[in-house]
C-alpha positions in Angstrom: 115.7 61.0 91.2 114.4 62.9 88.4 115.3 61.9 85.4 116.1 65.3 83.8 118.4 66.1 86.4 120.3 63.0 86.0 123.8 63.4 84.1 122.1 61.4 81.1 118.9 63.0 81.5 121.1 66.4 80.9 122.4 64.8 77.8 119.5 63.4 76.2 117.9 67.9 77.0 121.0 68.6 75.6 121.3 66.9 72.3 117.3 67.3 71.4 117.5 70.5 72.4 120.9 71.0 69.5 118.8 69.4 67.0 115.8 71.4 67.6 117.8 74.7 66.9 119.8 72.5 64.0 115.9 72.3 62.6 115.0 75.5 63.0 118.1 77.2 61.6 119.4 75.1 59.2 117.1 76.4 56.5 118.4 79.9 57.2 122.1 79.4 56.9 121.5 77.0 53.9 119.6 80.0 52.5 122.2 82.1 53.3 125.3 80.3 51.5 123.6 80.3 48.1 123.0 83.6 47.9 126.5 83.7 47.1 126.3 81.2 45.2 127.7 82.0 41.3 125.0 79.9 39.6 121.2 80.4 38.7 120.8 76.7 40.1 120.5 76.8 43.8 122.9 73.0 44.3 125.5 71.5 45.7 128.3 71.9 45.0 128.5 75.1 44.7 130.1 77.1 41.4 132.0 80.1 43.2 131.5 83.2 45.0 129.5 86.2 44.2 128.1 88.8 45.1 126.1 89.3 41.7 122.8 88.8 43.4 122.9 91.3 45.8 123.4 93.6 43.2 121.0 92.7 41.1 118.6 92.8 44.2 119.7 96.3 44.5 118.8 97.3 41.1 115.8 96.2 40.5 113.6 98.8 41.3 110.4 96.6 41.2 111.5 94.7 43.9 112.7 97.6 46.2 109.1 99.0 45.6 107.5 95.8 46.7 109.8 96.4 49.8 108.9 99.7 50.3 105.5 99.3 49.7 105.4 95.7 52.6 107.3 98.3 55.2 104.7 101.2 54.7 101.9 99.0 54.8 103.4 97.4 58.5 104.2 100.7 59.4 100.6 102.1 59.1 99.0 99.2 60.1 101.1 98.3 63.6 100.4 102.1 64.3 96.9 101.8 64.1 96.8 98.3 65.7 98.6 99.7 68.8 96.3 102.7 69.4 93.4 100.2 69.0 95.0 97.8 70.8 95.9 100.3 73.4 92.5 101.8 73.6 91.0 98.0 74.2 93.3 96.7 76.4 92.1 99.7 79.0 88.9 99.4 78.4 88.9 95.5 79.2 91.2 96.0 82.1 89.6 99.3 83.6 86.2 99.3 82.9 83.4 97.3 83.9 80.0 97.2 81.4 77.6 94.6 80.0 79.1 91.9 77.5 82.8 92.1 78.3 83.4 88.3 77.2 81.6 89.2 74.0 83.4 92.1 72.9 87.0 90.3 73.8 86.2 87.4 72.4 85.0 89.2 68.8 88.1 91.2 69.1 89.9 87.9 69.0 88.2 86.4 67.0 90.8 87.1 63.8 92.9 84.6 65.8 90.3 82.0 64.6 89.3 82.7 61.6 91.1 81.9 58.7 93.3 84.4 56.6 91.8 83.3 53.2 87.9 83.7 54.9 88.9 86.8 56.0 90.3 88.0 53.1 87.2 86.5 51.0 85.2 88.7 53.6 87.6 91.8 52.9 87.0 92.1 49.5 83.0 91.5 49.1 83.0 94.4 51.6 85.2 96.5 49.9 83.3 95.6 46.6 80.1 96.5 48.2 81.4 99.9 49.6 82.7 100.9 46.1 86.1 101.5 48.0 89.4 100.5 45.6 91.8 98.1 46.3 94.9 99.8 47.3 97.3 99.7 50.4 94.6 101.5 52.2 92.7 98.2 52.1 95.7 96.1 52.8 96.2 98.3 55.8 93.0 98.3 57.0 93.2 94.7 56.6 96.2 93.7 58.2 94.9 96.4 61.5 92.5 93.8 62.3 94.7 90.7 62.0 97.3 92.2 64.3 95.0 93.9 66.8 94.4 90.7 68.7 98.5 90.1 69.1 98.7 93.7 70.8 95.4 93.0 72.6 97.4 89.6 74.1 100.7 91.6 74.5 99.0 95.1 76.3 96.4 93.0 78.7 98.3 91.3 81.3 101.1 94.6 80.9 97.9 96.7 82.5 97.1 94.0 85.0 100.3 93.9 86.3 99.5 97.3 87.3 98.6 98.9 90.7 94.9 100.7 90.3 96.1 102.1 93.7 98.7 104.7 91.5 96.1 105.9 88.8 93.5 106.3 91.8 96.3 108.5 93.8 96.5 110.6 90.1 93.0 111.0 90.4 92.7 111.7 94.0 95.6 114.1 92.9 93.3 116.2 90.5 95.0 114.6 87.5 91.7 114.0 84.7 91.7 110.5 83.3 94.1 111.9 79.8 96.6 113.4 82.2 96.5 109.9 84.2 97.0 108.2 81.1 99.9 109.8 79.9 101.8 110.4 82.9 100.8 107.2 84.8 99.9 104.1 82.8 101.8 105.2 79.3 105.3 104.5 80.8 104.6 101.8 82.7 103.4 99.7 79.8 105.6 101.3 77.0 107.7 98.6 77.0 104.4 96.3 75.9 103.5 98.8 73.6 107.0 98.4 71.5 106.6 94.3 72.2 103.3 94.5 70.6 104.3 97.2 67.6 107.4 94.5 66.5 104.7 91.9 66.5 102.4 93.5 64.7 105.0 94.9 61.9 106.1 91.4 61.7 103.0 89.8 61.1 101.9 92.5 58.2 105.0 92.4 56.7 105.0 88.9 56.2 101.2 88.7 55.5 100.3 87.3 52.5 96.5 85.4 52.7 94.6 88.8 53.2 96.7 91.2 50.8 96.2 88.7 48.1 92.5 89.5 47.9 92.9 93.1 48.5 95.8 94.2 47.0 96.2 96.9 44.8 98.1 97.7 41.7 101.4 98.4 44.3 102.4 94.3 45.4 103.6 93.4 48.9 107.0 92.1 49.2 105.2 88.5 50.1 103.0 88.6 47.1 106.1 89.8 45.0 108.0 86.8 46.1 105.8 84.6 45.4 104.7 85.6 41.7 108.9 85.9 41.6 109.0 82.0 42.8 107.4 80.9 39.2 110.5 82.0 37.3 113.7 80.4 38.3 115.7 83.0 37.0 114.8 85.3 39.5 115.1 82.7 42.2 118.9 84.0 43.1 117.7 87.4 43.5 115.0 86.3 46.0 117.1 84.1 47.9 119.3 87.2 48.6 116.5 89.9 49.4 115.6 87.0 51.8 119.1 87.2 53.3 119.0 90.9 53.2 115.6 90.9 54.9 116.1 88.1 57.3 119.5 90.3 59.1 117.6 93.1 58.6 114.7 91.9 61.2 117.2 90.2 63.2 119.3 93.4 64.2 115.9 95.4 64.5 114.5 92.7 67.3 117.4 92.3 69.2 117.5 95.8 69.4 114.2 96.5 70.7 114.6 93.6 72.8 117.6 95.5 74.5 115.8 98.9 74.6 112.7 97.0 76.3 114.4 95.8 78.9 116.4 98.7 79.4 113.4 101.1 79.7 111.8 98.2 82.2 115.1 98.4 84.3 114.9 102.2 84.3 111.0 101.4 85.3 112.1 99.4 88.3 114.2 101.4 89.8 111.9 104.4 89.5 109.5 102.1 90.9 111.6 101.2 93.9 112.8 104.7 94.5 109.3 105.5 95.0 
């Protein structure tokens, strides 16, 4: 008998698998309690209730810019990722030319390398071009750390795919744009918002490469971590976090819920068909 279906063998899943979620989320709600915590001190036990923080958080316009400044720069960059990631991905999966594993494996080659190289890399290039430091560098940046995610997120989405339908759209008289768009494009749209979450997420919490390439306008990661050296803005960080943390949590489950709504819809126009 197998020992994970065994009544103790359920058990034994059972309990590792509470403590691994007690590990991975204990930090969070921990994090979560002292940000109303009426103290500077982040200790047990805790002083009172408050909600001082928060508004200090709101207030303090450097930090908001930091924010705004971390969402732009995800914002641009997962754009840009996903067209080039989007562009790649067909190319890889629908084309056929000389030094296919090359060309994959340098566009995944971020994966490997690491962040403080790259960055190292960024800046001696930037330096050389006589191009500023700015967000436009922390973009361009973080567009080729998160291309490889939308690269793994876009290819097996288009090779789940029948040729057979964009052959029938070119047998049809449909040019290869018109295929595109009316064809392929819904039927990996749903990858396409996977691998723009993925992509915001991992420039928004970036922190290696902008540090080398940042401007005079800081990051939220960079701002929290020059923020870390002075304990009395450790309260207001702790709440941003909180603020940030629900913030992504409500966003993901969301596009979780439209993703696989749009691949239900995508099913059953596929089985009407």
């Amino acid at each position: 008998m197998d020992t994970a279906l065994s009544k103790n063998g359920r058990r034994l899943l059972r309990g590792f698998f509470a403590l691994v979620v007690v590990f991975l989320y204990a930090p969070i709600l921990v994090l979560l309690v002292f940000s109303f915590n009426d103290s500077a001190l982040p200790s047990f036990p805790l002083s009172g209730f408050t909600l001082h923080w928060y508004h200090q958080f709101f207030v303090n316009s450097e930090l908001r810019g930091a924010l705004e400044t971390s969402a732009l720069v995800a914002a641009l960059s997962s754009v840009g990722a996903v067209l080039l990631g989007t562009l790649a991905s067909v190319a890889l999966t629908r084309r056929r030319f000389r030094a296919k594993a090359l060309v994959s494996a340098l566009l995944l080659s971020p994966l490997v390398i690491p962040y403080v190289v790259f960055g190292i890399s960024l800046l001696l290039l930037f330096h050389t071009l006589g191009i500023p430091r700015s967000i436009l560098t922390v973009v361009i940046g973080h567009v080729v750390i998160s291309l490889p995610y939308t690269i793994l997120v876009l290819v097996p989405r288009l090779e789940q795919i029948d040729v057979a339908l964009e052959e029938a759209a070119h047998d049809l008289g449909a040019n290869p744009l018109v295929t595109f768009r009316t064809v392929t494009l819904p039927l990996i749209l749903p990858a396409i918002l996977s691998a723009f979450l993925i992509a915001f997420t991992t420039s928004f919490d970036e922190y290696a490469v902008a540090s080398f390439v940042v401007g005079t306008q800081a990051t939220f990661p960079i701002y929290l971590y020059s923020a870390m050296r002075f304990p009395s803005q450790l309260p207001q960080v702790i709440a941003v976090a909180v603020v940030v943390l629900t913030v992504s949590l409500v966003v993901v489950v969301g596009a979780e819920l439209g993703r696989r709504s749009a691949e239900r819809r995508l099913g059953a126009v596929d089985a009407a068909g």
